[in-house]
N, C-alpha and C positions, 0 to 999 in steps of 0.2 A: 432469718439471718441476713442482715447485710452483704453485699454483694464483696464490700471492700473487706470485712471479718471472716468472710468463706475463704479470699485470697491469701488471707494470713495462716487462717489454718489449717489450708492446701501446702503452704509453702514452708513454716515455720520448722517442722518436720527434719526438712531438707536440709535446714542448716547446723555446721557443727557449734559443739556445745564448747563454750568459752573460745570460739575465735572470734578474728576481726568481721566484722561484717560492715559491708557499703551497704547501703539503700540508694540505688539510685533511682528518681522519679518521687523520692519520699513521700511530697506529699504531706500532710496533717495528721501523722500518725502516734501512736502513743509507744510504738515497738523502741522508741529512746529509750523508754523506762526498764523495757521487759530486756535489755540485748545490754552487758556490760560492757564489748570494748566497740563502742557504736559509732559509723559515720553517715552522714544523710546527705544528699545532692537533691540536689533540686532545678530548674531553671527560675522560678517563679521567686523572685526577691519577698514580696510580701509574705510569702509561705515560710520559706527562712527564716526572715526578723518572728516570727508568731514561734517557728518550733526552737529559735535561741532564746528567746522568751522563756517558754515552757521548762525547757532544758538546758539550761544556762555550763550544767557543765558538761555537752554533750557537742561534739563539732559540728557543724555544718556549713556546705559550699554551695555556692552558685555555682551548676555546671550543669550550661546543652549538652548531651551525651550526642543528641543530632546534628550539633552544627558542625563536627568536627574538632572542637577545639581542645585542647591538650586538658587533660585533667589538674585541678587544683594540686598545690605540691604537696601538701600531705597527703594526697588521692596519692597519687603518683607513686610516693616510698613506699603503699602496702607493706607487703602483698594482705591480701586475706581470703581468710578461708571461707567466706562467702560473700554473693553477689545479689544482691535483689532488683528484679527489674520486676516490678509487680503492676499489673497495664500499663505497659510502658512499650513496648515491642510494635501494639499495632497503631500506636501515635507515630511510627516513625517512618522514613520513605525507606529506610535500607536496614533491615534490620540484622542481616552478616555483617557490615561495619560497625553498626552500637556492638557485638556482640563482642570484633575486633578490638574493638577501643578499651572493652572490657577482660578481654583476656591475660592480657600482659602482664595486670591487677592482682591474679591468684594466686595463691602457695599453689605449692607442686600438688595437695590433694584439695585443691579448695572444688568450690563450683560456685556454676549461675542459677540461679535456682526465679526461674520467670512462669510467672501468669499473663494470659491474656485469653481474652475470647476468643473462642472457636468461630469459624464461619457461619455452622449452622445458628447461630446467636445472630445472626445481621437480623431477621426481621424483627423478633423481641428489642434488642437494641434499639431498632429504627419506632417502632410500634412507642416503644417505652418512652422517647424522648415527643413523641408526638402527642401523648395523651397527659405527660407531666409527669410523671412516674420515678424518669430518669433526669439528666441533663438535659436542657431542649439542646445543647451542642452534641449530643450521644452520635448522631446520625450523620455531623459534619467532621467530628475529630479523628475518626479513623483513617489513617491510610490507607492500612488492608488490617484484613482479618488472615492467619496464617493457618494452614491447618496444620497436622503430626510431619507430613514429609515437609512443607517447606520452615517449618522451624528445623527439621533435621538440617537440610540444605541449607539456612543458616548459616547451622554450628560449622558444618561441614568448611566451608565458606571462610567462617573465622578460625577455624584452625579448635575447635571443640568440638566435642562429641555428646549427641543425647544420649543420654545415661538411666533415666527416668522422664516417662513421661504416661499421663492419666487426665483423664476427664471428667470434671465436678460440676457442681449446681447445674442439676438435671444436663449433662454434657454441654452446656451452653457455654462454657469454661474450660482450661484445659493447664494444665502444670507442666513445663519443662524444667527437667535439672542438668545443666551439661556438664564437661572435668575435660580438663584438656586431653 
């Protein structure tokens, strides 16, 4: 099973059934198709024009969740009841401000529902991008790898709380779901 299909179906779960959901970090996904009231962020302009292609009646925005910059205005008027940041967390240098930036975002019972690697995953990672396996960027793109207390300390951080959290593909992975 693909690493990015494990993440979907660690997470998918998590989210409620006919709300709004963000994706942000989207990404080249097909979850347009599978998620009726759908939005997708991205920073990567070429990834956008390819998934409004795909999904022509489906929104998506350009939007650093790391640079700080204010969310697109349809982002903005939410709320929804789910959040996706799906490896998106250890791409970033501060991951209690993405989480910040992301809370404001929820209905009163929504959540964030994020994947990323587990630290014990740094050598695979590193190992994977070295022999071709993976990304040869696998071993430069991380910021950090987080473990269970500092995604807690996060949430904490941004004013959410982990609510659920569990370890997959052979613990190499890890699911947090937080709710304010």
């Amino acid at each position: 099973m693909r690493v990015g299909a494990a993440r979907l179906k660690a997470a998918l779960p998590h989210l409620p059934r006919g709300g709004r959901v963000l994706d942000v970090g989207c990404g080249l996904t097909d979850l347009a198709a599978r998620v009726p009231d759908y939005f997708g962020c991205d920073r990567d302009a070429d990834v956008l024009a390819a998934q409004r292609g795909r999904f022509p009646e489906k929104d998506f925005f350009e939007w650093d969740i790391a640079r700080g910059e204010a969310p697109p205005l349809l982002v903005r008027e939410g709320p929804f009841e789910g959040i996706l940041l799906l490896a998106v967390l250890e791409h970033v240098a501060d991951p209690a401000a993405v989480l910040s930036r992301l809370s404001p975002l929820l209905s009163p019972e929504g959540r964030i529902v994020a994947t990323t690697p587990h630290p014990s995953g740094r050598w695979p990672l590193e190992a994977g991008a070295a022999v071709g396996l993976l990304s040869p960027h696998a071993r430069d793109e991380h910021e950090m790898l987080l473990g269970r207390a500092a995604l807690e300390e996060a949430g904490r951080s941004a004013g959410v709380s982990l609510v659920l959290y569990r370890r997959f593909l052979l613990g190499l992975n890890q699911l947090a779901v937080f709710s304010r």
